[in-house]
N, CA, C and O atoms as CSV, one atom per row, in Angstrom:
chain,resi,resn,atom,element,x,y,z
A,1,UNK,N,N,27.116,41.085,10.120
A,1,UNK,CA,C,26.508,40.010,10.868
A,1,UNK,C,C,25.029,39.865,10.500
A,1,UNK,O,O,24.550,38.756,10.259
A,2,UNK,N,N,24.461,40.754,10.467
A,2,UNK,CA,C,22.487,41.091,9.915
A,2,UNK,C,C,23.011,40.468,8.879
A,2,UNK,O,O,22.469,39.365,8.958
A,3,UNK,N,N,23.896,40.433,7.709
A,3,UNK,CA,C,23.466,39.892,6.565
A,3,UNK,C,C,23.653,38.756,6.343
A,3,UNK,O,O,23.111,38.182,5.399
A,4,UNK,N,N,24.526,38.138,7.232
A,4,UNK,CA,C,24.669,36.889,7.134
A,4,UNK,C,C,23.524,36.091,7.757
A,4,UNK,O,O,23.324,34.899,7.526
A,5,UNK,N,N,22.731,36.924,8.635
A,5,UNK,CA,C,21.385,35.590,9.018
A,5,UNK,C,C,20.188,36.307,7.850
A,5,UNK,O,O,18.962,36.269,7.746
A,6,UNK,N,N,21.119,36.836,7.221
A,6,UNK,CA,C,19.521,37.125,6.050
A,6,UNK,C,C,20.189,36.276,4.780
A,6,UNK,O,O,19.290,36.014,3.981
A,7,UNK,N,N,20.997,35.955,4.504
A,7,UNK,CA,C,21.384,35.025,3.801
A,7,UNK,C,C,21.216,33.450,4.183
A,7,UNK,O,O,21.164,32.451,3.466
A,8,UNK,N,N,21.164,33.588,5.311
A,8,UNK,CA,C,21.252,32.251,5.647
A,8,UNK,C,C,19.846,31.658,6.083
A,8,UNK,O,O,19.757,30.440,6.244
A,9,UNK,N,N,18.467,32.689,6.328
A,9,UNK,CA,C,17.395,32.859,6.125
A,9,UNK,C,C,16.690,32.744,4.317
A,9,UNK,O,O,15.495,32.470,4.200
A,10,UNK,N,N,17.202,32.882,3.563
A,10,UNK,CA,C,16.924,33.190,2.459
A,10,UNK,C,C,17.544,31.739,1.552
A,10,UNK,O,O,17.281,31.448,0.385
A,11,UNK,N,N,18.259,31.132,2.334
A,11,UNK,CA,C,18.885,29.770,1.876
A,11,UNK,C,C,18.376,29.013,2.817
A,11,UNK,O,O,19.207,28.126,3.008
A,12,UNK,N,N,17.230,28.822,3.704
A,12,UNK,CA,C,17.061,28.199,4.532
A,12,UNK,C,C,15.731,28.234,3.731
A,12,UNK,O,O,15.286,27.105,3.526
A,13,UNK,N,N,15.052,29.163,3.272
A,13,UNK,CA,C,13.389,28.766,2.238
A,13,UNK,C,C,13.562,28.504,1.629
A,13,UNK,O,O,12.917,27.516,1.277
A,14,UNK,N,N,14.726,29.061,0.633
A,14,UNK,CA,C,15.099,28.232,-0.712
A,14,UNK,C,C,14.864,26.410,-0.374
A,14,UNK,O,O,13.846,25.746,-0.571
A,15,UNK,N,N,15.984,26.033,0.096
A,15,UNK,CA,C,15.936,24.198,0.915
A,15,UNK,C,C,14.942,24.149,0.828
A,15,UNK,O,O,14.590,23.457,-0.127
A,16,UNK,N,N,14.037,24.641,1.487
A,16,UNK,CA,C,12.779,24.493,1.974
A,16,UNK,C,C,11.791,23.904,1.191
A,16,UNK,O,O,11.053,22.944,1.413
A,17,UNK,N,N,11.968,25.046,-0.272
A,17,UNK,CA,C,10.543,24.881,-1.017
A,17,UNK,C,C,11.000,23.347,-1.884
A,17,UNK,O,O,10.365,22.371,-2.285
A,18,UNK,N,N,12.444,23.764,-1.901
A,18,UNK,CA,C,13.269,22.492,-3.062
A,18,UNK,C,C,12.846,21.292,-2.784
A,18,UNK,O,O,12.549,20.458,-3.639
A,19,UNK,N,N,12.748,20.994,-0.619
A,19,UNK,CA,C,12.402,19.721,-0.471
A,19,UNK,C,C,10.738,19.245,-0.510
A,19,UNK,O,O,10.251,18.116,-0.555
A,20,UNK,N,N,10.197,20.372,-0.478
A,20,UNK,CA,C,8.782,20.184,-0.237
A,20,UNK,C,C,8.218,19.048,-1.168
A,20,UNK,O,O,7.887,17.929,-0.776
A,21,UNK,N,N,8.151,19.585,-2.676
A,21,UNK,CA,C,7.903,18.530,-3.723
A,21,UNK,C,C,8.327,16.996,-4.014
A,21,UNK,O,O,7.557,16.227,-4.589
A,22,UNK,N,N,9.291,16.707,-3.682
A,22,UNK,CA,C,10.130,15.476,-3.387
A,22,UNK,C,C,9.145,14.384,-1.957
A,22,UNK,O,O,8.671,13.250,-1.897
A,23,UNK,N,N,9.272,15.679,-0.953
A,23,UNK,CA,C,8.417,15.040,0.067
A,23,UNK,C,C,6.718,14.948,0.031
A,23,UNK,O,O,6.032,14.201,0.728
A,24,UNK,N,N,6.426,15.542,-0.587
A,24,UNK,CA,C,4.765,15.375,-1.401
A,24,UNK,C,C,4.124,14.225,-2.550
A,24,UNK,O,O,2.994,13.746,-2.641
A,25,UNK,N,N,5.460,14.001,-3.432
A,25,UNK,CA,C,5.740,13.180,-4.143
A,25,UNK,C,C,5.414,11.771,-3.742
A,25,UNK,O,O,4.567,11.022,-4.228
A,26,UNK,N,N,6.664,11.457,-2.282
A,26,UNK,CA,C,6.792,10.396,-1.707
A,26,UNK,C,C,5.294,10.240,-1.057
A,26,UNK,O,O,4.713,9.179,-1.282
A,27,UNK,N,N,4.768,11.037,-0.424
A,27,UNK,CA,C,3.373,10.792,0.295
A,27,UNK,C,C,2.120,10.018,-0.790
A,27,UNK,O,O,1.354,9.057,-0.716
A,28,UNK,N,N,2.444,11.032,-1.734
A,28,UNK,CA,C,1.434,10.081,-2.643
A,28,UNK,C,C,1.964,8.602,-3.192
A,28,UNK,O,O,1.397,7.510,-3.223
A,29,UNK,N,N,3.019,8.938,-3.525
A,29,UNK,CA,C,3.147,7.166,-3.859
A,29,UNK,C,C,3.133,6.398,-2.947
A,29,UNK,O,O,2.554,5.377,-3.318
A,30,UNK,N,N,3.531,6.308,-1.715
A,30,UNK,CA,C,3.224,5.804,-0.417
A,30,UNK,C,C,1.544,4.873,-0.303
A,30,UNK,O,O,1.109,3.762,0.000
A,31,UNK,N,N,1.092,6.153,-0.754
A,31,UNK,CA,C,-0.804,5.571,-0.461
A,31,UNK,C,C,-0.954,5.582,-1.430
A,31,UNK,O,O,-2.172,5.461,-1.566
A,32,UNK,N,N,-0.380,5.675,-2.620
A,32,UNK,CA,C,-0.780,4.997,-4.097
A,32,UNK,C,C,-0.318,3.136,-4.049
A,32,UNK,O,O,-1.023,2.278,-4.581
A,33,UNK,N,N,1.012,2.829,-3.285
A,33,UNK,CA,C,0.952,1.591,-2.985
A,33,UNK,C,C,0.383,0.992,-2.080
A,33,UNK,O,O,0.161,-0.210,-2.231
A,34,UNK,N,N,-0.166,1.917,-0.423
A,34,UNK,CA,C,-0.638,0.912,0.118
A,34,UNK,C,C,-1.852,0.960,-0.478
A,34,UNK,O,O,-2.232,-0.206,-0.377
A,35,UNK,N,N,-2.710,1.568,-1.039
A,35,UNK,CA,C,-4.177,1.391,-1.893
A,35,UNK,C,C,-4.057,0.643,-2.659
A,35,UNK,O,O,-5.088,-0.021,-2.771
A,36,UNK,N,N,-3.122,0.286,-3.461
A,36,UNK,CA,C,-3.222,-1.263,-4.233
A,36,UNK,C,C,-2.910,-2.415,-3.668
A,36,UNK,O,O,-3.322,-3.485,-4.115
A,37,UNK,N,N,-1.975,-2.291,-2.387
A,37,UNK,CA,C,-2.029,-3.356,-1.777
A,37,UNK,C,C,-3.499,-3.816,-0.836
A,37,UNK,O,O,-3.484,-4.822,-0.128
A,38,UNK,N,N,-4.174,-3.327,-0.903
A,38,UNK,CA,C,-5.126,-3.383,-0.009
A,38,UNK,C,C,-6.156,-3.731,-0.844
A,38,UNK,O,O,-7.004,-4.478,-0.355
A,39,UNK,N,N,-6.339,-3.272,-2.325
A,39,UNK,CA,C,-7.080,-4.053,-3.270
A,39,UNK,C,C,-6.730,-5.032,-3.536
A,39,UNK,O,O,-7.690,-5.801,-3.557
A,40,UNK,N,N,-5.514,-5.675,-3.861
A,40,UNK,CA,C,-4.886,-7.088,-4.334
A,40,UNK,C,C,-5.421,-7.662,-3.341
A,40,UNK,O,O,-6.238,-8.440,-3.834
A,41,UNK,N,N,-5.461,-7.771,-1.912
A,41,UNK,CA,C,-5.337,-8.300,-0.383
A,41,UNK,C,C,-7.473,-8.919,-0.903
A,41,UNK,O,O,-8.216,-9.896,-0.818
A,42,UNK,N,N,-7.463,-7.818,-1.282
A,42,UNK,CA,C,-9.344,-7.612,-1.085
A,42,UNK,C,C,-9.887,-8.614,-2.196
A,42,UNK,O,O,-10.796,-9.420,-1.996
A,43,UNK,N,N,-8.989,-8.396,-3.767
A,43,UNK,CA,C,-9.557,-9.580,-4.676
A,43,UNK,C,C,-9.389,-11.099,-4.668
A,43,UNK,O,O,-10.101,-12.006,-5.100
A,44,UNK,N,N,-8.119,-11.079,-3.984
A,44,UNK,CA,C,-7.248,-12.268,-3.383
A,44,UNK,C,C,-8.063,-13.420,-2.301
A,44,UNK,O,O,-8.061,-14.619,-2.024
A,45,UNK,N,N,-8.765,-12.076,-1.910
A,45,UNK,CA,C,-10.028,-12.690,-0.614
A,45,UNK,C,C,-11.430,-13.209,-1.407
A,45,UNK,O,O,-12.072,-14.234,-1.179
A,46,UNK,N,N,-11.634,-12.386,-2.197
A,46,UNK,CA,C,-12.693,-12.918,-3.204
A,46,UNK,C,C,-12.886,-13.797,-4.120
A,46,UNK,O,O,-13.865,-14.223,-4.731
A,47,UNK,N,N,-11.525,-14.038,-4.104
A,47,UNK,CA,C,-11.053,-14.923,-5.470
A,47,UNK,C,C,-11.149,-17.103,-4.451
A,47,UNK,O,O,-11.468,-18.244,-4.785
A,48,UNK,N,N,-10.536,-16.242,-2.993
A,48,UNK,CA,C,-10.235,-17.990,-2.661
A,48,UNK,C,C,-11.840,-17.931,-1.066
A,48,UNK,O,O,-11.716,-18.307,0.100
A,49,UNK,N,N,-12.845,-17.449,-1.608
A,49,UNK,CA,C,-14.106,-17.415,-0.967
A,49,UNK,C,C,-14.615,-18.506,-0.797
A,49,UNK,O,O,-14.813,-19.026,-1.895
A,50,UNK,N,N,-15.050,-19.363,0.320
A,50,UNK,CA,C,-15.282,-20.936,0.069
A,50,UNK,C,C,-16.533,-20.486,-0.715
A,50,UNK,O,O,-16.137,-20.554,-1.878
A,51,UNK,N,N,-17.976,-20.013,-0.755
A,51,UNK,CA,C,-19.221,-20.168,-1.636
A,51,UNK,C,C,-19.012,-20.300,-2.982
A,51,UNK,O,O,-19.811,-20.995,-3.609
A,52,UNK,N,N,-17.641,-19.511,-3.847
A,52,UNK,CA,C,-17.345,-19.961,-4.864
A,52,UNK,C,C,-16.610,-21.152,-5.430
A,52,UNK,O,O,-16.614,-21.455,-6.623
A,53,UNK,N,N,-15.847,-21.936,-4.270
A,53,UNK,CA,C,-15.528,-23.009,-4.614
A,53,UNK,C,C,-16.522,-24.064,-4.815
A,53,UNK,O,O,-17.615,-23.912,-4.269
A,54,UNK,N,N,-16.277,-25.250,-5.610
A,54,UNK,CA,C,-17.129,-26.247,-5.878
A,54,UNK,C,C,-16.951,-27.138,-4.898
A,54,UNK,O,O,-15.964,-27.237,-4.169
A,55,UNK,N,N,-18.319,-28.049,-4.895
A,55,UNK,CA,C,-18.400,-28.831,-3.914
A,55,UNK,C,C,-18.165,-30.083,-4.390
A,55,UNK,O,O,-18.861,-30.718,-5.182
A,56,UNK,N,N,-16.693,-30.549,-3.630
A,56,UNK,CA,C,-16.890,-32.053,-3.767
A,56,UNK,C,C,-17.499,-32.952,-3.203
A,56,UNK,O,O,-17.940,-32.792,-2.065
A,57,UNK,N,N,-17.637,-34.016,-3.843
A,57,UNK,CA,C,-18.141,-35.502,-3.129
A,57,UNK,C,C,-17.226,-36.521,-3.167
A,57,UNK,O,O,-16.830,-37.290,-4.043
A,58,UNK,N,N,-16.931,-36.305,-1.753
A,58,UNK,CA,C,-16.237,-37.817,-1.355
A,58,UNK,C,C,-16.972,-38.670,-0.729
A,58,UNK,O,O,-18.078,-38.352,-0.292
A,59,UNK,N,N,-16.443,-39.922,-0.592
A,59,UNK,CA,C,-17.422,-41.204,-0.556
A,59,UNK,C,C,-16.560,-41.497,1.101
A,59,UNK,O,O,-15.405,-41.610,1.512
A,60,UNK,N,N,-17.687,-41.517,1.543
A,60,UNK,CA,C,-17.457,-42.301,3.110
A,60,UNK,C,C,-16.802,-43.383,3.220
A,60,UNK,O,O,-16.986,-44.274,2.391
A,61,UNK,N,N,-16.053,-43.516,4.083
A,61,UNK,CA,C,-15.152,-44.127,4.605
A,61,UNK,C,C,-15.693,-45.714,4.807
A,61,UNK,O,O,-15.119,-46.749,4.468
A,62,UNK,N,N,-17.520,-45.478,5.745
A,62,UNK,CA,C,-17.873,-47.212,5.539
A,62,UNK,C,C,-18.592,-47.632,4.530
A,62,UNK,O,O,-19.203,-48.684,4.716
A,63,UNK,N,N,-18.749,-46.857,3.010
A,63,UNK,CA,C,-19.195,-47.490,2.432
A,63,UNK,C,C,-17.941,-47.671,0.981
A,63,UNK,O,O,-18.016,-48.074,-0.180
A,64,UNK,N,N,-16.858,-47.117,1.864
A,64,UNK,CA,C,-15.546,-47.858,1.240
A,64,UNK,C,C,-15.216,-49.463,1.723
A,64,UNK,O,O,-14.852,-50.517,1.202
A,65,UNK,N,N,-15.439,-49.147,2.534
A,65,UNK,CA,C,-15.344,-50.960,3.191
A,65,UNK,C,C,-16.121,-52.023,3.029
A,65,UNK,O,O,-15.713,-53.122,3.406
A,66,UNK,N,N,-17.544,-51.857,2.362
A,66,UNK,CA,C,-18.506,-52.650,2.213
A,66,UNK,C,C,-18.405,-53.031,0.611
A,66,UNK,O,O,-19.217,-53.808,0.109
């Protein structure tokens, strides 16, 4: 009976360490995508900034009529 919870202790770290890397893995790519999403979001904002758009001139309405 002792050896069976020392086996089953000893296959329970094994799992353990196997899943660790997989789940470390996922963490970084996780915030490797939301960090680029959050730059795209950020140039996206810079890109449609009204001060860089040009200014048009439209012609008033009453000196369309005259």
């Amino acid at each position: 009976m002792l050896d069976d919870k020392k086996q089953e202790m000893i296959f329970n770290k094994i799992s353990l360490s196997f899943l660790t890397t997989p789940f470390l893995l996922g963490l970084i790519t996780v915030e490797t995508i939301l960090e680029g999403l959050k730059e795209m979001g950020q140039a996206s904002e810079e890109l449609f900034r009204g001060d860089r758009l040009p200014i048009l001139n439209f012609p008033l309405a009453q000196q369309e009529k005259t």
